[in-house]
Every structure is written in structure tokens, then in C-alpha cells.
N, C-alpha and C positions, 0 to 999 in steps of 0.2 A: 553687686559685682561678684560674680562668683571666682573661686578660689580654687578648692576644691570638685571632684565630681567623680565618681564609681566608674571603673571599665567594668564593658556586660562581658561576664567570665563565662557567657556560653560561645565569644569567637574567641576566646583566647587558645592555641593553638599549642600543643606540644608532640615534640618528633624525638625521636631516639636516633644515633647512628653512633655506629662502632669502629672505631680508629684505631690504627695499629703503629705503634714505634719501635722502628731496629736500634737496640740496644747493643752499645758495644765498650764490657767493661773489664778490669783487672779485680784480681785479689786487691790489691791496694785501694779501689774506691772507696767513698766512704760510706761506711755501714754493710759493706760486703762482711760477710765472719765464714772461716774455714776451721771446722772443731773435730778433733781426731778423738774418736769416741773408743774408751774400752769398756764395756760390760765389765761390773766387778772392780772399777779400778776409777779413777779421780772422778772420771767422766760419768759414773753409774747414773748421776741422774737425768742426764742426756739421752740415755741409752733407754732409760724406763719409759722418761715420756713418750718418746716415738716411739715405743712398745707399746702404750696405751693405749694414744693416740690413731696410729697408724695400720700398727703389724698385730692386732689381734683378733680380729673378725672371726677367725678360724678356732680360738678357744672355744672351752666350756663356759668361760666366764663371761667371754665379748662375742658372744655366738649371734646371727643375726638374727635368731628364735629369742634369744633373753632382749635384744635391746629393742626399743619399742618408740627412741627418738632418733632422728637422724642431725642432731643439732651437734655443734662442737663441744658441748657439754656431757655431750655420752660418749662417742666415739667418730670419728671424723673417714675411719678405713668403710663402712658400712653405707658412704655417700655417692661411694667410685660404682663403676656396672660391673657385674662379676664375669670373671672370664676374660678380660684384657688385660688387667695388672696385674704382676707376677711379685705377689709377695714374700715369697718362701726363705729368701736367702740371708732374712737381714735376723733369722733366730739361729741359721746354719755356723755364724761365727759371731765372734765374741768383739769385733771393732769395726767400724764404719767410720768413713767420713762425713762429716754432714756442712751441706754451703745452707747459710742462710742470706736471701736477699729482699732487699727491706721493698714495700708497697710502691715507696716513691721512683723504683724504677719499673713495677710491672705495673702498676695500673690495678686492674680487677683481678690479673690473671696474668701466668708465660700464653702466650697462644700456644697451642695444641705443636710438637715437630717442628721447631724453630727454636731450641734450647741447643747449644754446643759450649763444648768446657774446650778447649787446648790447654794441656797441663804442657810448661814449660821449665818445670826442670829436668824432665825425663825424656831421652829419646833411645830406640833401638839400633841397633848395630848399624841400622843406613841412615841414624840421625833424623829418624823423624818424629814427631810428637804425638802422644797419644790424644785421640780424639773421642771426645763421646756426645753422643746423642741421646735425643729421643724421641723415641716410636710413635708419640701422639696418642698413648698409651697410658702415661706413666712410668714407663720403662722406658732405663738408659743402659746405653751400649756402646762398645769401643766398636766403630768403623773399621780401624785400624788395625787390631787387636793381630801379633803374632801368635795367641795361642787360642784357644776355645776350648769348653767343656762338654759341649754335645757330643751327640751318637758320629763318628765318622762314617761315611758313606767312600766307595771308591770315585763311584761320578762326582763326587765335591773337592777330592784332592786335596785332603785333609781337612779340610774347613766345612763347620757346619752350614745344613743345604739354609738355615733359617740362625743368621747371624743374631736377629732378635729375640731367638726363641728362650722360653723359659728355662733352659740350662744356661746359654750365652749370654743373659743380660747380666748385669754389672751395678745395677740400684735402681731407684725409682727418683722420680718428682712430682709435686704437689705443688698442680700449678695455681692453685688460686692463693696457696699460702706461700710460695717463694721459696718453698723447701725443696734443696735437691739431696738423695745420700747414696752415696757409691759405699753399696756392702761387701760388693766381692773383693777377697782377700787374696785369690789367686794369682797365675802369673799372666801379666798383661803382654811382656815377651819374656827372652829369657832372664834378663838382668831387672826389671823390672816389675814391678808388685803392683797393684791395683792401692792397696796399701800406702803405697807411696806418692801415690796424686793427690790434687788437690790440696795444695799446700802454695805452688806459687800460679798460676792461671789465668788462659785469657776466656770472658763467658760473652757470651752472644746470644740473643733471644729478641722473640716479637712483644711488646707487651699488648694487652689489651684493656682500652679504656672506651667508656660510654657516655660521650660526650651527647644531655639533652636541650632543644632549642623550645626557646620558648619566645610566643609571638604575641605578639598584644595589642589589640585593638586600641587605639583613643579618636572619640570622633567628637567634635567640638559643632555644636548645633548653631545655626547665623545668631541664633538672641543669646549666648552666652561665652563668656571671656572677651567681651568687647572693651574691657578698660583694663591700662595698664596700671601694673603694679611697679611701674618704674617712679621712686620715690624724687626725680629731678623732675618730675611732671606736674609734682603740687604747688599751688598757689605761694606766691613770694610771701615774705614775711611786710606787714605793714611798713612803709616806708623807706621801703629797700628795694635794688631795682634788680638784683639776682640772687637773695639769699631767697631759698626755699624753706619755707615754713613744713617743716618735718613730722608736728603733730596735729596737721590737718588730715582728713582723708578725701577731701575736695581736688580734685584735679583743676590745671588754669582752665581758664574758658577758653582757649588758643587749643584742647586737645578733650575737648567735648562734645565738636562738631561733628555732623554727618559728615563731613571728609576725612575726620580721623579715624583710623583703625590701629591698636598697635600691632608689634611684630612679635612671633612668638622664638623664643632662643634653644629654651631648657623646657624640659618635660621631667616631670619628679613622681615617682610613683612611692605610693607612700603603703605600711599594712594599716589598715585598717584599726581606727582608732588610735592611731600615733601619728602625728603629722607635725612633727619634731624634728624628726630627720630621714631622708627619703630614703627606701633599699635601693631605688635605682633610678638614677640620673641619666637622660639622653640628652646628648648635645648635638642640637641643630649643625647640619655642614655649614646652613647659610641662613637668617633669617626670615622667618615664613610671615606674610603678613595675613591678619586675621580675613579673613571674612564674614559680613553681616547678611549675606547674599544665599550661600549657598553651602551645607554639611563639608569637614573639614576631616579629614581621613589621618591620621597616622599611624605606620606599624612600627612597634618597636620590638625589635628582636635579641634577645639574647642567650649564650648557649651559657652551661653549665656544665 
């Protein structure tokens, strides 16, 4: 009776596909953190790491000529492609906001331009709330913004021609680490500081996760698993006329016959060399009856 038997791991089948979730959360979620960073002051070591980490590519010391890995062990800024994220402003001032948000709501990643913050304790003279994005860059930016720091043009009518451009941005994000920090300290309107966001807020973002499937051959040949392992199918105990005798391995002669076949329920696939306790259990919708006849096909699929 066989028991056991190897799936051929050259059909076994794996696919990749990438799913996206709109996220939509407050400062008060849990594991949401809103940290008002001063250079020089409680926060210094907040301030150094993401110095390290992030805002140094352009030294002598974290120059893309000295570092020689691209791992999060050397420097993490030197991973981005140059020329789209604008890093300049977070050594321009001495305090940044930083949001941190935990894996378990993005997944691998923010998707790319689907990050939004609405700060709700602040609004401008017409009561509206500042809003920031970003670019799909790395760079965040208030939509909103009543004031800007760019070049004025008279065709723009005060407002810069490139809301996102490297004087108007307002922070960056690190989407694959859940990092957002708004460095600009200036005026968001008139009564209003960039300074003073991020403190009560609602966030919204895509996450991105990598959900992979995996498909798995079992083909069951007419000359094997034709006896069951149902243990109400052994031989009675001497003398008795329905206690089943438990340590035989003889089945009745009522389910040895060429009319019996049994039914198959559960499918256990076990690793190799351990066959203790299976990694993965499928359960039949309905029970399948074996065949002695002709190859017996199942796919079992599972995503991860």
C-alpha cells in the first residue's frame, strides 16, 4: 500500500502578480509615529540617522565614488536614480517632521504618486486643509500651498510654472521603507508653517504587495493508493461483531474486492524527509473515488 509518493517538481508551476490596496489611515492608527525632529536638540539622533541614511550621497564622505555597496548597510540615498529626488532641503534647516509607517500597511512598498497626507489641524483663511503629495519621485508637495519659493514668472500669476520643482517641494518619501519627512520650515499660507503639520492627519496611499502562486501537480497511477487508510475498514476483533481490531493492517475482506475502490478526501504534502506533519493540507470539495483504470490528475494551488 503505498502512503507516501514525490510530486515531479519539473510541472510544478510558479507565477508572480502584483496587487495594490487603497489604504486609508489617521495619525491615531496603530503603529502610525509623527516625530518633530530638531537637529542639535532631543531629537539629534533622529536627525543624524536620516543624515546618514538618506541625505548624504552628495558629501565627501557618502560620495557615490567612495561607496562601493548599494546595501542598507552603507547608505540607502545612493539606491534612488539621480536627477528625480530633490534632496537639498532637509540640511537647509535645522527641524523636520518625520511619519513613520509600519510594513504591515504598505506591503513591499507606497506605490509610486498615490501617497496624500491632509493635515487637520491647520487650515487657511478659506478653511481649507493643507494637502501634500507626491510626485512618484520621492518628492512631496502641497497641492494647495498659498505660498511657493520658486522663481515668479508674470504668466504664472504668482505661482511657480512647476509646483513640484526643486524649490517648491516641501520633503521627500521612501517608499519601500515607509518613510515620509516634510523638511520645509517655511510658510505654507500666511498663518500657517509647514512646521506645524503633521502632527494630527489623515494619510492615503496604494500599498504594493507580491502575491506568488504556486501550482502542483499530484498524479495518482491506476496500481497505486488503491487501499484505504481508513482505520473502520480493518478486520473485527475475534469474537465481536463490530469492534474493529486497530492493530491489524489487514483490511475486512468486504473491501479487498475488485469492486472496491476507496475515496480520496485530503491531500498532505509533506518536505521531504519529515512526514510528521504536512506544510499543506488540501481539502477535497467532495470526495473523489480512486481509480484502478486510468492516471488521476490533481492541481493544487496555492498563493503566498
Amino acid at each position: 500500500m503505498h502512503v507516501f509518493g514525490e510530486i515531479d517538481k519539473s510541472e510544478t508551476i510558479v507565477e508572480s502578480k502584483v496587487v495594490n490596496f487603497t489604504q486609508n489611515l489617521s495619525s491615531s492608527a496603530t503603529g502610525i509615529q509623527s516625530i518633530k525632529i530638531i537637529s542639535g536638540s532631543t531629537n539629534t539622533n533622529h536627525w543624524n540617522s536620516l543624515n546618514v541614511l538618506f541625505y548624504t550621497s552628495g558629501s565627501t564622505v557618502y560620495s557615490h565614488e567612495s561607496l562601493k555597496f548599494s546595501k542598507p548597510s552603507s547608505n540607502l540615498s545612493i539606491q534612488r536614480r539621480e536627477g528625480e529626488q530633490f534632496l537639498t532641503k532637509y540640511h537647509s534647516y535645522d527641524s523636520s517632521s518625520l511619519i513613520t509607517i509600519p510594513s504591515q500597511y504598505y506591503g513591499e512598498r507606497i506605490k509610486e504618486g498615490s501617497f496624500k497626507l491632509t493635515d487637520l489641524n491647520n487650515t487657511d483663511n478659506g478653511g481649507i486643509n493643507p494637502l501634500i503629495i507626491d510626485d512618484g519621485f520621492g518628492n512631496l508637495y502641497a497641492t494647495n500651498a498659498n505660498s511657493n519659493f520658486g522663481t515668479l514668472t508674470a504668466s504664472s500669476a504668482g505661482v511657480n510654472n512647476s509646483i513640484s520643482s526643486s524649490e517648491n517641494y516641501v520633503g521627500n518619501i521612501f517608499y519601500d521603507k515607509g518613510i515620509a519627512i516634510i523638511t520645509e520650515t517655511g510658510s505654507w499660507s500666511g498663518s500657517v508653517n509647514y512646521s506645524d503639520l503633521a502632527t494630527n492627519f489623515n494619510l492615503k496611499f496604494e500599498s504594493i504587495d507580491t502575491i506568488y502562486s504556486h501550482e502542483y501537480n499530484v498524479v495518482l497511477l491506476p496500481n497505486t493508493y488503491n487501499y484505504s487508510t481508513n482505520y473502520t475498514l480493518r478486520n473485527v476483533l475475534s469474537g465481536s461483531s463490530n469492534a474493529v481490531d486497530l492493530s491489524t493492517p489487514f483490511l475486512a475482506s468486504t473491501y479487498t474486492g475488485s469492486d472496491f475502490q476507496p475515496y480520496i478526501t485530503t491531500i498532505n504534502l509533506y518536505q521531504e524527509g519529515d512526514y510528521q506533519e504536512p506544510l499543506i493540507q488540501a481539502t477535497l470539495p467532495k470526495p473523489i473515488r480512486k481509480s484502478d483504470k486510468v492516471n488521476l490528475r490533481f492541481k493544487i494551488k496555492l498563493d503566498l
